[in-house]
C-alpha positions as CSV (number, residue, x, y, z in Angstrom):
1,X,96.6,148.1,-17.8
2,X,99.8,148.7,-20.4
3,X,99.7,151.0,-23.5
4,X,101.0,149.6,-26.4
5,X,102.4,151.2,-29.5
6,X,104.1,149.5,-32.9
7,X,103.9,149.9,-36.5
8,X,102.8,147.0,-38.2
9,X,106.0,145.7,-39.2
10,X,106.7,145.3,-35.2
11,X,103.3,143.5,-34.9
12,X,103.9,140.4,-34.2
13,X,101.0,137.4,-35.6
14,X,99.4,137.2,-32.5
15,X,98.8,140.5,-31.4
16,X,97.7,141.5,-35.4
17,X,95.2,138.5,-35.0
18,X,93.9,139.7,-32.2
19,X,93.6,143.4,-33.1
20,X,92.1,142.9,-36.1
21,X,89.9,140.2,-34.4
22,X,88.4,143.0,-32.3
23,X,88.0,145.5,-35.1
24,X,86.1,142.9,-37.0
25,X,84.1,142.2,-34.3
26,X,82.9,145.8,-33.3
27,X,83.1,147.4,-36.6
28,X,81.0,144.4,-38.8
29,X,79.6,142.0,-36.4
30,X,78.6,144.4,-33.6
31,X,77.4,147.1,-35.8
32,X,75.8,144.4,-38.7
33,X,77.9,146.3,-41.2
34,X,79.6,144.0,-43.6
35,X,82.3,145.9,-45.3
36,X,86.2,145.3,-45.9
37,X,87.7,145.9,-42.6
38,X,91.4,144.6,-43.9
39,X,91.8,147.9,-46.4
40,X,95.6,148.2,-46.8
41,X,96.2,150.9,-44.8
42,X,97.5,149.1,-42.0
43,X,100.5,148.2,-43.0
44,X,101.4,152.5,-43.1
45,X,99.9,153.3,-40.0
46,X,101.1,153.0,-36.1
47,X,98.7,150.7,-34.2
48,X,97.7,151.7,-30.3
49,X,95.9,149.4,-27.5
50,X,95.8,149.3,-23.8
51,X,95.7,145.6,-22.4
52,X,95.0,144.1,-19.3
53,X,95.7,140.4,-18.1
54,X,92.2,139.7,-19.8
55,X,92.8,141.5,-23.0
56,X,92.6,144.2,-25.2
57,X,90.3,147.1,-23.9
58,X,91.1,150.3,-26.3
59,X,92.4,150.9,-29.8
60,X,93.3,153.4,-32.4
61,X,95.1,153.4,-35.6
62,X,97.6,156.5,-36.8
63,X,98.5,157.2,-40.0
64,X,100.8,159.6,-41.4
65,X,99.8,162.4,-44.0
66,X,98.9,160.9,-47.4
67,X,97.8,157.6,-46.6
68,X,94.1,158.2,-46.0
69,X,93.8,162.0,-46.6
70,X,96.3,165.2,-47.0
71,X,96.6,165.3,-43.2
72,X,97.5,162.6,-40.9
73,X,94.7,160.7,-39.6
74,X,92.9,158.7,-37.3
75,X,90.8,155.7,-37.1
76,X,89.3,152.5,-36.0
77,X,89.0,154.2,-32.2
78,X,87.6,151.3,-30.0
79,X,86.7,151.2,-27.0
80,X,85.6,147.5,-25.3
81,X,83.9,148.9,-22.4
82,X,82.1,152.2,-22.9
83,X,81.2,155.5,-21.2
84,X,84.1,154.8,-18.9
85,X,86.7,157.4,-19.9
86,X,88.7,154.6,-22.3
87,X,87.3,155.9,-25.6
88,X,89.0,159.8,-24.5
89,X,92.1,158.0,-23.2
90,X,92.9,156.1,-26.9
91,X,91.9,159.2,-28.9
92,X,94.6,160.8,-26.9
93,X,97.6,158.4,-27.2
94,X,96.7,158.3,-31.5
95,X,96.6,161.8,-31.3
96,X,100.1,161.9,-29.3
97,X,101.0,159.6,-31.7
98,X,100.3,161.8,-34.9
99,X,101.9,164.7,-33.1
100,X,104.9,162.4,-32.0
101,X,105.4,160.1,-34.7
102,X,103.9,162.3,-37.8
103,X,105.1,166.0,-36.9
104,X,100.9,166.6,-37.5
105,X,99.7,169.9,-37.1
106,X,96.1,168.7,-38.3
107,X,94.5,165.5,-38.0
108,X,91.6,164.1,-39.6
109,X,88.9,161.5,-38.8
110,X,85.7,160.5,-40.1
111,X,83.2,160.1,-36.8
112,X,80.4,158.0,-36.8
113,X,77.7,160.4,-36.0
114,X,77.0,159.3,-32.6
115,X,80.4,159.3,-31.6
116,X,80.9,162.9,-32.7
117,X,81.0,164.6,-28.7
118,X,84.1,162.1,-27.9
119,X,85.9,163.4,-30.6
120,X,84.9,166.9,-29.9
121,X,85.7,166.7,-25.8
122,X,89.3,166.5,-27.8
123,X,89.0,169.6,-30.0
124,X,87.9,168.0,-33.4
125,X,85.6,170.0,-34.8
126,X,82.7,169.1,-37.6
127,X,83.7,169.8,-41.3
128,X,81.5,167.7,-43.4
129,X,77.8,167.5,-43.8
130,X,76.6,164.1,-42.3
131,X,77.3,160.7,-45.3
132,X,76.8,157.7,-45.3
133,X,79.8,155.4,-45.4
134,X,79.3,151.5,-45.2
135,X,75.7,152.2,-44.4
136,X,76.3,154.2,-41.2
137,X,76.0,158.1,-40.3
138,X,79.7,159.9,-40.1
139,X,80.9,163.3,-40.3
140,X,84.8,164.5,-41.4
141,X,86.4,166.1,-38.6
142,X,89.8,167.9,-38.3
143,X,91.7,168.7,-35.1
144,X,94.4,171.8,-35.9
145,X,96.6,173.2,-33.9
146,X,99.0,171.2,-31.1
C-alpha cells in the first residue's frame, strides 16, 4: 500500500473522480445522509489516501487555518475497511500534514459521535456539546500542541 499526498491543483481527473467517488459513497450513500458533499473547500485543502493495486483504502482532507474554522482543520477521515488500524494511520498523515504543510499548532475536526475514541486515541479532545449536522450526531474537537 502507497500514501498519497497532493493539493487539488496536483489532482489529476482520475484520482479526484475517484476520491470524491468514495466520499460520496460513505458519507451519503452508506450513511443515507443526502447532503452537499462537493462544498468548495477542496480546492484549499491537501488531499491524503493510501492505495493498493485494488484501490483506495483510507482518506483525509487538510486544510489550512481559515478555510473551515480559525485553526487548521481536518475532515472527510475514511477508512474502507474498519477496526483494522487504517482509520488511526490517515488521521495521522492529515495531522502530519497540518503540522507539515500548515505550521498548525491546533487542529480542529468535527467527529461524528461514534467516531469520537479514534480521534481521541490521537489526542483530540471534546469541545462542543453534541449537534446535529446533516442529520447525524458530531462533536467539535481540537488537537493543541505538536
Amino acid at each position: 500500500m502507497h500514501k498519497t499526498r497532493k493539493c487539488f491543483c496536483e489532482l489529476t481527473t482520475e484520482e479526484l473522480y475517484r476520491l470524491l467517488r468514495l466520499r460520496v459513497s460513505v458519507f451519503v450513500v452508506e450513511q443515507n445522509c443526502p447532503y452537499m458533499e462537493l462544498d468548495n473547500l477542496d480546492q484549499d485543502a491537501i488531499h491524503i489516501w493510501f492505495e493498493d493495486e485494488e484501490g483506495i483504502k483510507a482518506y483525509v482532507r487538510v486544510m489550512g487555518q481559515g478555510v473551515e474554522s480559525e485553526y487548521a482543520s481536518i475532515g472527510r477521515v475514511i477508512a474502507v475497511k474498519r477496526r483494522c488500524g487504517l482509520g488511526s494511520q490517515i488521521l495521522a498523515e492529515g495531522v502530519r500534514a497540518a503540522r507539515e504543510c500548515f505550521q498548525a499548532k491546533r487542529i480542529y475536526l468535527e467527529a461524528q459521535v461514534y467516531a469520537k475514541r479514534l480521534y481521541e486515541k490521537q489526542g483530540f479532545r471534546q469541545i462542543s456539546g453534541e449537534f446535529l449536522l446533516d442529520g447525524i450526531p458530531h462533536v467539535k474537537m481540537l488537537l493543541e500542541g505538536e
